[in-house]
FIDOGU-127334 format. One record per residue (C-alpha): residue in one letter; residue number from 1; y, z, x. Coordinates in steps of 0.25 Angstrom, whole numbers, plus 5000, padded with zeros to 4 digits. Layout:
REM FIDOGU-127334
+------+-----+------+------+------+
! code ! pos !    Y !    Z !    X !
+------+-----+------+------+------+
!    A ! NUM !    Y !    Z !    X !
...
+------+-----+------+------+------+
//
This chain:
REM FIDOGU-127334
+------+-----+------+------+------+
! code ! pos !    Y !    Z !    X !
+------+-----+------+------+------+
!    X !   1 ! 4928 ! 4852 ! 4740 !
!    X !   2 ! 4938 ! 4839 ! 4738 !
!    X !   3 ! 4949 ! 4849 ! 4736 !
!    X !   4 ! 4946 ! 4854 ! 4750 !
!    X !   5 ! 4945 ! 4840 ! 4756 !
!    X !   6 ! 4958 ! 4838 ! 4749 !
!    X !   7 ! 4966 ! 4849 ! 4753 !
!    X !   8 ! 4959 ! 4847 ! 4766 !
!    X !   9 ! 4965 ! 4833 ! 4768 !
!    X !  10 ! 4979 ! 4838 ! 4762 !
!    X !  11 ! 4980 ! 4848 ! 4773 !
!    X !  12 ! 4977 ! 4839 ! 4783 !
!    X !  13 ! 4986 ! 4829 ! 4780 !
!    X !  14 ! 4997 ! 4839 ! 4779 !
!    X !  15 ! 4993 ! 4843 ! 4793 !
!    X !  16 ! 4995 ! 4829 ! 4799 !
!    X !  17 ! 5009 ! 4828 ! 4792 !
!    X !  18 ! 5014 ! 4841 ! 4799 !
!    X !  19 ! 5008 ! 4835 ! 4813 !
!    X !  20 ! 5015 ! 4823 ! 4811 !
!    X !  21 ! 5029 ! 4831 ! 4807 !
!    X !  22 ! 5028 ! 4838 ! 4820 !
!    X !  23 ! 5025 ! 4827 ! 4830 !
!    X !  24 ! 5037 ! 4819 ! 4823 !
!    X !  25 ! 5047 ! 4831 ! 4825 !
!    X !  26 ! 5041 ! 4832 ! 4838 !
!    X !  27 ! 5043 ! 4817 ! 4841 !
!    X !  28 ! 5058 ! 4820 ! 4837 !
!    X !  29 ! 5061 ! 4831 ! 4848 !
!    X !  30 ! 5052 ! 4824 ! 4857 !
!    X !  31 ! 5059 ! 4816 ! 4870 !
!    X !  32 ! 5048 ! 4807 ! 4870 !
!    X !  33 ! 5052 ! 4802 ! 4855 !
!    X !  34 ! 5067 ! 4802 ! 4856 !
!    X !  35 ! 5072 ! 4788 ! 4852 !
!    X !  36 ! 5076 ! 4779 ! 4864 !
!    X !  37 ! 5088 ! 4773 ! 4861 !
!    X !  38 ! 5095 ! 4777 ! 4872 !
!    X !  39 ! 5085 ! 4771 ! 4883 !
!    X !  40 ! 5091 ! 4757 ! 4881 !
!    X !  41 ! 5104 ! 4762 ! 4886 !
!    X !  42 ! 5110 ! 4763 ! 4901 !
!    X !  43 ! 5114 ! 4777 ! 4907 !
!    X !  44 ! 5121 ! 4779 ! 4917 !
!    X !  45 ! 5114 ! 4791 ! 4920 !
!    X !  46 ! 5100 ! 4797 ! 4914 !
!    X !  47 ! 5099 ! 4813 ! 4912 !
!    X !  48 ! 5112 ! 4814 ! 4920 !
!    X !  49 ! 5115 ! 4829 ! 4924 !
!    X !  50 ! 5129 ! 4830 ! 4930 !
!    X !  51 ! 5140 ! 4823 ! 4921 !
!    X !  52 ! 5155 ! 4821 ! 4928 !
!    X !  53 ! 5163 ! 4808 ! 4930 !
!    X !  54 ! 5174 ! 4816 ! 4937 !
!    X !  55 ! 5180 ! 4807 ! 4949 !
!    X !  56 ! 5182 ! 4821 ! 4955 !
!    X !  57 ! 5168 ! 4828 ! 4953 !
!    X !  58 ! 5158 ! 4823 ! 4960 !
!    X !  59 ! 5145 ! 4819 ! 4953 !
!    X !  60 ! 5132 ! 4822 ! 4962 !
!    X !  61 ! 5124 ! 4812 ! 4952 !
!    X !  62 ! 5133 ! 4801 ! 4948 !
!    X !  63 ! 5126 ! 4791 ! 4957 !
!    X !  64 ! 5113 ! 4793 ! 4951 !
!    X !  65 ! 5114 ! 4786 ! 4937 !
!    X !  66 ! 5103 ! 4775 ! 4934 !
!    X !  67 ! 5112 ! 4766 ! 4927 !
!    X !  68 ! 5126 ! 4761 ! 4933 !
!    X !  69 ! 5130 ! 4751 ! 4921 !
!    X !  70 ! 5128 ! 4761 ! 4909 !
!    X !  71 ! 5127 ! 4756 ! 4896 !
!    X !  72 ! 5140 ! 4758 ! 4887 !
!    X !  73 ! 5143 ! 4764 ! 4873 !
!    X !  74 ! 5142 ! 4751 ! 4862 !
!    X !  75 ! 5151 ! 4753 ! 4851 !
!    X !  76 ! 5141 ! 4757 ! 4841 !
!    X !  77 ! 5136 ! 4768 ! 4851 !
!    X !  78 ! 5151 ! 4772 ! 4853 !
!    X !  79 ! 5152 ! 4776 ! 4839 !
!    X !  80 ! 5137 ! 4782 ! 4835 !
!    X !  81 ! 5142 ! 4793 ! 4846 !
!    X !  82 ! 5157 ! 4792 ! 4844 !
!    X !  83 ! 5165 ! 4805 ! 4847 !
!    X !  84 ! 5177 ! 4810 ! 4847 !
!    X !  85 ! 5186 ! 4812 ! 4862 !
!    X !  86 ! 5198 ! 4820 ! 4863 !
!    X !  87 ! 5209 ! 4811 ! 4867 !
!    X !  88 ! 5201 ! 4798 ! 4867 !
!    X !  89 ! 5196 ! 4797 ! 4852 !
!    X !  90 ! 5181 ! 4795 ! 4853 !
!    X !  91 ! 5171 ! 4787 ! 4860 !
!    X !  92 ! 5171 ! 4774 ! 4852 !
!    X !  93 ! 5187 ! 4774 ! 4857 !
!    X !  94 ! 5185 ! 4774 ! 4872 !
!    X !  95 ! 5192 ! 4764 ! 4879 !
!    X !  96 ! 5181 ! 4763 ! 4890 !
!    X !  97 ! 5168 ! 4767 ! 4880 !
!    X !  98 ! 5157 ! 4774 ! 4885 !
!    X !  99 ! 5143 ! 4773 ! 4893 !
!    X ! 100 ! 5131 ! 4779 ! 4894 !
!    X ! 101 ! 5130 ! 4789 ! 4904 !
!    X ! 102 ! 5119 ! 4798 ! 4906 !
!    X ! 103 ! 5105 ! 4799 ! 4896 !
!    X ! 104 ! 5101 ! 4814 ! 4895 !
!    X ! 105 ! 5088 ! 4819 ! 4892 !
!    X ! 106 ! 5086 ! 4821 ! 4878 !
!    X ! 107 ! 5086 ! 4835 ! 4871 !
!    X ! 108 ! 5074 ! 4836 ! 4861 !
!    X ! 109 ! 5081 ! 4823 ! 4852 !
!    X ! 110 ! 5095 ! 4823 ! 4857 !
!    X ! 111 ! 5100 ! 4813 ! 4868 !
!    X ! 112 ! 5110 ! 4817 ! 4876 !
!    X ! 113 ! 5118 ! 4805 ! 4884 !
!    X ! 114 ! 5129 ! 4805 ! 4892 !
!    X ! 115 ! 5140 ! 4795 ! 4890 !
!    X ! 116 ! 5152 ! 4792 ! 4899 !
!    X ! 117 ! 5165 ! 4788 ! 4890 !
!    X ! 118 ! 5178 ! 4782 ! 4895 !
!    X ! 119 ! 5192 ! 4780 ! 4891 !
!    X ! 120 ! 5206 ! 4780 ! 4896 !
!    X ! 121 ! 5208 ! 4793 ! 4905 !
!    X ! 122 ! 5194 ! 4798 ! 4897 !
!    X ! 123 ! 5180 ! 4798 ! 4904 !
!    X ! 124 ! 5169 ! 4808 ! 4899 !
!    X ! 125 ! 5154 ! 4810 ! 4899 !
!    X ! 126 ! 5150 ! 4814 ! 4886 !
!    X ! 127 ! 5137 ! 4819 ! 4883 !
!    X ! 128 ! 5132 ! 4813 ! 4868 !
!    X ! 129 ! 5120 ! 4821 ! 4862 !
!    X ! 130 ! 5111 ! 4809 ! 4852 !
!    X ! 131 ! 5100 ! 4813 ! 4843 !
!    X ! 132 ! 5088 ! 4805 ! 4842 !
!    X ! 133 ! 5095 ! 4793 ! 4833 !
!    X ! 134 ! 5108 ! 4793 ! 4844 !
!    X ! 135 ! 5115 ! 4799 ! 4835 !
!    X ! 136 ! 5126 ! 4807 ! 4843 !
!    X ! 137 ! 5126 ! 4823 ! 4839 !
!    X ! 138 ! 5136 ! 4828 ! 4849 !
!    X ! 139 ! 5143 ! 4826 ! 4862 !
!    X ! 140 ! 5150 ! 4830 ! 4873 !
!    X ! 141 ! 5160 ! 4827 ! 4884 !
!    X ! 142 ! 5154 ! 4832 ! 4897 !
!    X ! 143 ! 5161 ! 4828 ! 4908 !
!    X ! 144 ! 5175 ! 4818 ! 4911 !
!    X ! 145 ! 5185 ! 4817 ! 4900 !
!    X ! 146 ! 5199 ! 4815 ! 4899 !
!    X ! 147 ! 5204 ! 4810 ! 4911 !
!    X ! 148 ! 5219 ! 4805 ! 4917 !
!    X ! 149 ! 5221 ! 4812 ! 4928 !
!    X ! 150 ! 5227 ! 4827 ! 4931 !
!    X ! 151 ! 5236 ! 4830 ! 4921 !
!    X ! 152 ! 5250 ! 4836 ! 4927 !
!    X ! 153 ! 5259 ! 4846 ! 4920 !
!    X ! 154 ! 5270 ! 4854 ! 4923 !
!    X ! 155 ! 5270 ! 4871 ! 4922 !
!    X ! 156 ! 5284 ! 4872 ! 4920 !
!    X ! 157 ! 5281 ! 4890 ! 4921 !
!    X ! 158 ! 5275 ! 4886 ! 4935 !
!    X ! 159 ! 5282 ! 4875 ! 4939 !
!    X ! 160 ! 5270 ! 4868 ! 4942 !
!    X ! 161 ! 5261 ! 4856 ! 4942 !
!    X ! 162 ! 5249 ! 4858 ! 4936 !
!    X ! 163 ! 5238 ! 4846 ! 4937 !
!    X ! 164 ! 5227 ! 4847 ! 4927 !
!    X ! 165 ! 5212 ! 4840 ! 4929 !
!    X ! 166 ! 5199 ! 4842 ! 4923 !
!    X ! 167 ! 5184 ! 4838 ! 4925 !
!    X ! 168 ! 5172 ! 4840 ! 4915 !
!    X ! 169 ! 5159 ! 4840 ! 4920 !
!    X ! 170 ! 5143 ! 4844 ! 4916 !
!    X ! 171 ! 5130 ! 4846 ! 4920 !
!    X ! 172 ! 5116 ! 4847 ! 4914 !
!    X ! 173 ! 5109 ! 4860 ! 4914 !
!    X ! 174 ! 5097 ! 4853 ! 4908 !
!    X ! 175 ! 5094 ! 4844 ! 4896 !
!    X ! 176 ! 5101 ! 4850 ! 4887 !
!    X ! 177 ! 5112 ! 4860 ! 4894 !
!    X ! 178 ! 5123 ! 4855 ! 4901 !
!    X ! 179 ! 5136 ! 4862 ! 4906 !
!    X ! 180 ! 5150 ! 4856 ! 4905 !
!    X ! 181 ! 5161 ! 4859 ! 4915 !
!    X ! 182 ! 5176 ! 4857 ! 4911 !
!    X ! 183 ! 5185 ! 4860 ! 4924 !
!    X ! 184 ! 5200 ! 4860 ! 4923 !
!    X ! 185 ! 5209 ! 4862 ! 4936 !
!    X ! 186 ! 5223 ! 4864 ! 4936 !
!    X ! 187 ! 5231 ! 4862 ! 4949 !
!    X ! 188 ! 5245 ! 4869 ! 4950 !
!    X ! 189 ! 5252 ! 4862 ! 4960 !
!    X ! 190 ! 5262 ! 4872 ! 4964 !
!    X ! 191 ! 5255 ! 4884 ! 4962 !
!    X ! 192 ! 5245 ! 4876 ! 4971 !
!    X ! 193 ! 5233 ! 4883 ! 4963 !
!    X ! 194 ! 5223 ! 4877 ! 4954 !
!    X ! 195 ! 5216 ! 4882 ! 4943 !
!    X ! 196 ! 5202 ! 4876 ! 4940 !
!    X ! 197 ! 5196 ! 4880 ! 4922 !
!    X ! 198 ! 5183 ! 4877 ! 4921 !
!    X ! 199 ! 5175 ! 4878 ! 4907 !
!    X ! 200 ! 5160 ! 4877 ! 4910 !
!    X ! 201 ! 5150 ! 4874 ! 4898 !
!    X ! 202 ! 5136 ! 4873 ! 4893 !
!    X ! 203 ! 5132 ! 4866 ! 4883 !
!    X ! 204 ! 5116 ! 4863 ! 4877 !
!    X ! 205 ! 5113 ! 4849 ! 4869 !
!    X ! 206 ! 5104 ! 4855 ! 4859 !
!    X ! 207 ! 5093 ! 4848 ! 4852 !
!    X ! 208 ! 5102 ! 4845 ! 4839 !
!    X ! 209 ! 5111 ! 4837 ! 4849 !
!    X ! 210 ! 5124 ! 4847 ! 4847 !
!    X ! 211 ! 5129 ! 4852 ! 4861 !
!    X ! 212 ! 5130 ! 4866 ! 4862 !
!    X ! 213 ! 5140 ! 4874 ! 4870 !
!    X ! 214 ! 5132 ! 4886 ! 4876 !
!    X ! 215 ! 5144 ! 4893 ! 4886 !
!    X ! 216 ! 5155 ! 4890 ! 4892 !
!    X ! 217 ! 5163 ! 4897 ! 4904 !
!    X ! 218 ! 5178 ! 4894 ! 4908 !
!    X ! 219 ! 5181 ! 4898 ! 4922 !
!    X ! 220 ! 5196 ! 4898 ! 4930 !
!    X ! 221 ! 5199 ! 4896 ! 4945 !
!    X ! 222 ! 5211 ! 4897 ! 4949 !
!    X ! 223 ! 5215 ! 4895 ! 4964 !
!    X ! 224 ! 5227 ! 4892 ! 4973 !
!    X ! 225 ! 5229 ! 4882 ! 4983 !
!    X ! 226 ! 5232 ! 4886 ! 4997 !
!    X ! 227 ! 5239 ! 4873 ! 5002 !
!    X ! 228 ! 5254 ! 4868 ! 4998 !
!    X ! 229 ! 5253 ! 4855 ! 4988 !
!    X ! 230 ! 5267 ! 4846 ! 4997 !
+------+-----+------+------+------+
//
């Protein structure tokens, strides 16, 4: 009889242990339970869907941001999420720092923000993917970049101008899919045409943090003016 009771109490003790196991990895994946240290901090935007700080595009929700002073990047966040920029050396080396841009909602434990980051002739939105400690997993340029202006070469086998400009722009699909939109447009002065190379792409934030390419397209315009350039 005591061996019943005994074996009786073991099994119900190991019952309780296996009930609190799940409601704590639940607690992990839950939003509810994802740690708030990024509630303190000033967004510029909150769940922001259309990202683009092109002077040329217009963007149909800049003017509804709930914060207009933002906070800015301290030193010791700078390099917890430094990463390398092509032609810029990392974050921590901006000349102008970065701010925070746009809080997204959370995917199971991951918390994608948006931060905007300037330096001379650079300007992007990049997308940061934290796990539940802000640690940064990945990232992602999403829209600006390198700036400076059209770039002007010669075609010495056409014996034209050709003046180079670009855009990068995005848009949420939904919490955790987003496409990205590259756009390159080439203007040939004298042959008074212009040729417009767009790379569209989709990418997914999965619930380890990493940001996953799911397709990409590339598509060619080419057209020709029908005015004189004098």
């Amino acid at each position: 009889m005591k061996s019943s009771v005994y074996i009786f109490l073991f099994l119900l003790v190991a019952l309780f242990a296996c009930q609190q196991a799940n409601e704590k990895n639940t607690a992990i994946i839950s939003k509810d339970s994802i740690p708030t240290f990024l509630d303190s901090l000033k967004f510029k935007f909150s769940n922001k869907q259309i990202f683009n700080n092109s002077y040329y595009l217009r963007d149909p929700d800049s003017s509804n941001g709930i914060c207009k002073s933002p906070d800015t990047l301290t030193a010791i966040q700078k390099n917890a999420w430094n990463y390398e920029i092509k032609y810029f050396g990392t974050l921590k080396d901006l000349f102008y720092g970065a701010t925070f841009y746009s809080k997204q909602h959370a995917v199971g434990s991951i918390l994608p923000i948006v931060i905007e980051a300037s330096s001379d002739d650079y300007n992007s939105l990049s997308l940061l993917c934290l796990n539940s400690n802000g640690k940064l997993i990945s990232h992602l340029d999403i829209a600006g970049g390198e700036e400076g202006g059209p770039d002007s070469t010669f075609d010495a086998d056409e014996d034209s101008v050709i003046v180079l400009t670009h855009e990068k722009f995005s848009s949420f699909v939904n919490d955790s899919v987003f496409n990205v939109n590259y756009v390159t447009y080439i203007n040939n002065i004298h042959n008074r045409s212009y040729t417009i190379d767009s790379i569209a792409s989709t990418y997914q934030i999965k619930r380890t943090g990493e940001i996953s390419l799911l397709k990409k397209d590339s598509i060619r315009v080419l057209k020709k003016e029908i005015y004189d350039y004098k």
